[in-house]
C-alpha positions in Angstrom: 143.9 90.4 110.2 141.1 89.6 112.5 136.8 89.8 111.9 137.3 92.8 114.3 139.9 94.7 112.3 137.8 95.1 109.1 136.2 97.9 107.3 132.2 97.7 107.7 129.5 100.4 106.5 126.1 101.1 108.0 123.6 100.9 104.9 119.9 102.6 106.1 117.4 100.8 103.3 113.8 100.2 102.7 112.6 97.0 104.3 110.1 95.3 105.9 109.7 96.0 109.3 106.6 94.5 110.3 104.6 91.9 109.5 101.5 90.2 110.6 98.4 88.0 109.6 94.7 87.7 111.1 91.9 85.5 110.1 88.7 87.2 111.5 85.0 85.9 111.3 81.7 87.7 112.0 78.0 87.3 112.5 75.7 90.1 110.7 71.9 90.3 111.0 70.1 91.1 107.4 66.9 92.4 107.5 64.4 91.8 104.9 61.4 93.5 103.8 59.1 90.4 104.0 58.9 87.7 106.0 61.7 84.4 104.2 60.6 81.3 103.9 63.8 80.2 102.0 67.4 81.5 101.4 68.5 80.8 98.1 71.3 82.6 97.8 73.9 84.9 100.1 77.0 86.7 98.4 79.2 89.2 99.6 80.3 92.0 96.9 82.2 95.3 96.7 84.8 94.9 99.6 86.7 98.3 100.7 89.5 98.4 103.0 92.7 100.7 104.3 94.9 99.6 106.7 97.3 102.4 109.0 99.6 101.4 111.8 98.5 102.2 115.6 101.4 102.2 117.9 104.4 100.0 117.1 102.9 96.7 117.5 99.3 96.8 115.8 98.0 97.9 112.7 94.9 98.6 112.1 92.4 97.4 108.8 89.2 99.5 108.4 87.2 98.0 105.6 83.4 97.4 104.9 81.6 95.3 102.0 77.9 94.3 101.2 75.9 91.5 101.9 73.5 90.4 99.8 70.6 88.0 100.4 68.4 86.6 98.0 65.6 84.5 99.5 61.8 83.8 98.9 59.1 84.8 100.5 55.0 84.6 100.5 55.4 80.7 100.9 57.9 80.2 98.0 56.0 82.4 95.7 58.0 85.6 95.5 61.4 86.6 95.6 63.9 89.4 96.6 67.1 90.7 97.7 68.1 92.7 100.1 71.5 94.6 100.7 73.0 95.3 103.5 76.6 97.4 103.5 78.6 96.6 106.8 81.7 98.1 108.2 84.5 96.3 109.9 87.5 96.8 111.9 90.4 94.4 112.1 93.4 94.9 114.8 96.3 93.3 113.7 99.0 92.6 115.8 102.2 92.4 114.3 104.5 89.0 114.9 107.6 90.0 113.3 109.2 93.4 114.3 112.7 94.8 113.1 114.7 96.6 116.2 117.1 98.5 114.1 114.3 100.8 112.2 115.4 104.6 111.5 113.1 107.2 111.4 109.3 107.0 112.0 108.1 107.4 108.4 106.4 103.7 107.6 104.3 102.7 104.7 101.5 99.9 105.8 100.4 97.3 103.2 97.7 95.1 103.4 96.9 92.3 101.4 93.5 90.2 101.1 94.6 86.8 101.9 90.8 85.5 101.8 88.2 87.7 100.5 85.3 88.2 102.9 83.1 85.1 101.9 79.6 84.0 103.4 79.9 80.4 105.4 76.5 80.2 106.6 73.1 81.9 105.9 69.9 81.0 107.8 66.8 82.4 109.0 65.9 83.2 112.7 62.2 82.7 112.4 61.0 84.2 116.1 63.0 87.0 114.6 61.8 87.1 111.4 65.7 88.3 110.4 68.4 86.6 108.2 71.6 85.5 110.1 75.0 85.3 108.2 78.5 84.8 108.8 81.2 85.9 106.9 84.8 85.0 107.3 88.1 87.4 106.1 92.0 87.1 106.1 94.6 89.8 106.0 98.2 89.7 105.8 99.8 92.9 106.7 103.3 95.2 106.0 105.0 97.5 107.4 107.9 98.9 105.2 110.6 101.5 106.7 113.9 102.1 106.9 116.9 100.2 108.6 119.8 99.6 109.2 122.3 96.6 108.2 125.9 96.6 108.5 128.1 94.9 105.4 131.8 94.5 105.3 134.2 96.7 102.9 137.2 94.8 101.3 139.7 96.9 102.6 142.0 96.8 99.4 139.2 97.9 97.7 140.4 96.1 94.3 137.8 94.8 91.7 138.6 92.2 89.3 136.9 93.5 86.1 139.6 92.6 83.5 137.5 89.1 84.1 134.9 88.8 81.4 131.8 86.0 82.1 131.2 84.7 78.3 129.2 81.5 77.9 130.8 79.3 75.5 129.8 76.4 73.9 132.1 73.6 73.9 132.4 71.6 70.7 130.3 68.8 71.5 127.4 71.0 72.3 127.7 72.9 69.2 127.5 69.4 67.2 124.5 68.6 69.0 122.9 71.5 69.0 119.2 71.2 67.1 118.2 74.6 65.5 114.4 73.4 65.6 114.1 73.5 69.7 112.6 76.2 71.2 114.6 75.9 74.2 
């Protein structure tokens, strides 16, 4: 019997269809109510996102968090800090894609491979502003259905009258130490 005379069965089943990663970086003005004479701190808090496909190659992560600044001011005397909440979007494209999806129902995961962390903080003195930037990574899923093909054993027999029973053989049992825990 030849590869080409057996049985096979289409199987449609949940996978994943896409996938794709993007490491994204961005610069953000902070402004603060006084003039800084010294950052002495810059921390990024309460990050939001959702992520949705667009088209077949791309999805897309919307997502916003808040900056917070805490510098000095009044020549070192005083300090304060300001929030600022900024919104994002990330256009992931994907680099693996699965030909043999059914259907156009998809579910789109996303996953925070680096939370959105402050790299640099300084300030633009002719500006009298607070310059950040903040650097994020996303790893993103698409799951859907497809297709795969398996082989049937055409006789169709199972062998269940075969029972898998792990026996020890006499030299284990004489070595055998009740006081391990493994």
């Amino acid at each position: 019997m030849s590869f080409l005379d057996q049985d096979y069965r289409e199987i449609i089943t949940k996978a994943v269809i896409g996938k794709g990663r993007k490491f994204a970086e961005d610069k953000h003005v902070v402004n603060p109510t006084h003039q800084p004479s010294s950052i002495l701190g810059c921390w990024i808090i309460n990050h939001l996102y959702n992520a949705k496909r667009k088209g077949e190659e791309m999805v897309e992560v919307n997502g916003s968090y808040d900056i917070n600044v805490w510098y000095s001011y009044n020549d070192h005397t005083k300090t304060e800090v300001v929030t600022e909440r900024v919104n994002y979007t990330d256009q992931i494209k994907l680099s693996v894609k699965d030909k043999q999806t059914v259907g156009n129902k998809v579910d789109v995961y996303a996953k925070v491979l680096q939370q959105p962390n402050s790299t640099s903080c300084t300030i633009d003195k002719a500006k009298q502003k607070i310059q950040t930037e903040v650097e994020r990574e996303f790893l993103v899923e698409v799951i859907g259905d497809t297709k795969v093909s398996v082989r049937v054993d055409p006789t169709g027999t199972t062998n269940d009258e075969e029972e898998w029973v792990d026996e020890l053989t006499e030299e284990e049992l004489i070595n055998l130490d009740p006081e391990s825990t493994e």
